[in-house]
Backbone bond lengths (Angstrom), bond angles and torsions (degrees), N, CA, C in turn:
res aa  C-N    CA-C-N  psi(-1)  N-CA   C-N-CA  omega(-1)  CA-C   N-CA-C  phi
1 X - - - 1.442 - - 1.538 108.38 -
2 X 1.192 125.80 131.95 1.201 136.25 -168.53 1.885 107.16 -121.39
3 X 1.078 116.80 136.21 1.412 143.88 -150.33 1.369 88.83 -108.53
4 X 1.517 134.29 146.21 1.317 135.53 -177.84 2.012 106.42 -151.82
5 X 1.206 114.16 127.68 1.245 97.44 -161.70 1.454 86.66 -102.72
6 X 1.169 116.00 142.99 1.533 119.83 160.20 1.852 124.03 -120.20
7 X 1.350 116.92 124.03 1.710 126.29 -172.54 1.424 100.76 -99.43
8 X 1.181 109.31 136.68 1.676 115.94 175.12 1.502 86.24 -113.09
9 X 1.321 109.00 141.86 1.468 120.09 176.63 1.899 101.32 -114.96
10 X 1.335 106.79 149.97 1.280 121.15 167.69 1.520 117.81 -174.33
11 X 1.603 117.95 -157.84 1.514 87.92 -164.44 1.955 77.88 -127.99
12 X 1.183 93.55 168.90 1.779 111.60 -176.56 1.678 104.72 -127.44
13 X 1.292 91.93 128.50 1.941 92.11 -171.10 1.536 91.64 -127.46
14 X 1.543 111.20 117.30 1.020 119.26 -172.71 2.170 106.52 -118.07
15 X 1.119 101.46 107.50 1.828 88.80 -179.78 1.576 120.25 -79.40
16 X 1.031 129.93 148.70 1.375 128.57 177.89 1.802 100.40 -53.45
17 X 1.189 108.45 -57.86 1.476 111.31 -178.15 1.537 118.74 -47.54
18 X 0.897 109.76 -12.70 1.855 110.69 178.79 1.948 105.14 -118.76
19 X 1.028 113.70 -20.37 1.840 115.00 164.54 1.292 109.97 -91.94
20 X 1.042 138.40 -15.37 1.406 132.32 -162.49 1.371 103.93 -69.95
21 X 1.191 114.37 -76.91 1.373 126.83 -175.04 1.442 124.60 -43.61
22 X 1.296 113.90 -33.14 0.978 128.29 176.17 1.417 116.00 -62.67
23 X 1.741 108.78 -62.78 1.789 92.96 162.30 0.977 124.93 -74.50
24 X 1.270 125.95 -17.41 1.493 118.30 171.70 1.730 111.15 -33.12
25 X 1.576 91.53 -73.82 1.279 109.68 -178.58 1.831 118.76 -41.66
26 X 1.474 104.01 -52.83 1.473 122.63 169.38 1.882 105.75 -35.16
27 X 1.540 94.15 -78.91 1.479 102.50 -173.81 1.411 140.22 -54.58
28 X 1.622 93.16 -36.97 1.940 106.27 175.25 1.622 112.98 -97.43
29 X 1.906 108.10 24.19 1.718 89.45 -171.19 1.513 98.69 -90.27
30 X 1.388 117.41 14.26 1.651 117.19 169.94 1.097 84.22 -137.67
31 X 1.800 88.25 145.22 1.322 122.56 169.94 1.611 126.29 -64.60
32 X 1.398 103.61 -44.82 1.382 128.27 171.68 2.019 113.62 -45.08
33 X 1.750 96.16 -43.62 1.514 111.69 -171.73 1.714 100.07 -82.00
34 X 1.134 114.84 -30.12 1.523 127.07 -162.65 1.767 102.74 -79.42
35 X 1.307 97.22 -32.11 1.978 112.82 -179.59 1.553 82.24 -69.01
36 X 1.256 115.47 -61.17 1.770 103.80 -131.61 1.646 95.77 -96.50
37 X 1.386 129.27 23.05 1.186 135.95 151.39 1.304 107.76 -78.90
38 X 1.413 118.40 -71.56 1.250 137.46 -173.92 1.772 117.53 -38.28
39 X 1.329 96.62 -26.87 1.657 120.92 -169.35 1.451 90.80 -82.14
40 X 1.100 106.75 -70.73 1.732 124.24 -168.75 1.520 91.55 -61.12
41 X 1.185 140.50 -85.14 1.790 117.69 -173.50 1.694 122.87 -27.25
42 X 1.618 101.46 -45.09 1.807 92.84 -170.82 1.601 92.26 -75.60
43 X 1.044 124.27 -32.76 1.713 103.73 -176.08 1.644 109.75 -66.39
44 X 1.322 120.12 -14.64 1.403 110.58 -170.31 1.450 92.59 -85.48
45 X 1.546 123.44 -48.66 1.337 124.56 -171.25 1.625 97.27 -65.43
46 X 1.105 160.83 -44.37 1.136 152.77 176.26 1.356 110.80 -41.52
47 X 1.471 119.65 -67.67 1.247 129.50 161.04 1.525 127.44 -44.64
48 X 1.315 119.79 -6.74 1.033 136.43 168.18 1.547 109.09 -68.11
49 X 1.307 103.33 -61.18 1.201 121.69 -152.15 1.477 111.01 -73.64
């Protein structure tokens, strides 16, 4: 017996206005996660710079 994978392709339209909130909410509902974002962005922007 042989197994056959099949992919349907199409396209996914995702708006900022309908994801946003969602991680927002996701990412900053701890404090702990909300620090160590905040930490981790200025070091990237530092390193940016």
């Amino acid at each position: 017996m042989t197994e056959q994978n099949s992919t349907e392709q199409g396209t996914i339209s995702i708006h900022t206005d309908n994801i946003f909130p969602i991680i927002k909410k996701w990412l900053y509902s701890e404090k702990e996660i909300f620090l160590r974002e905040l930490v981790s962005n200025a070091v990237d922007a530092m390193h940016k710079m």
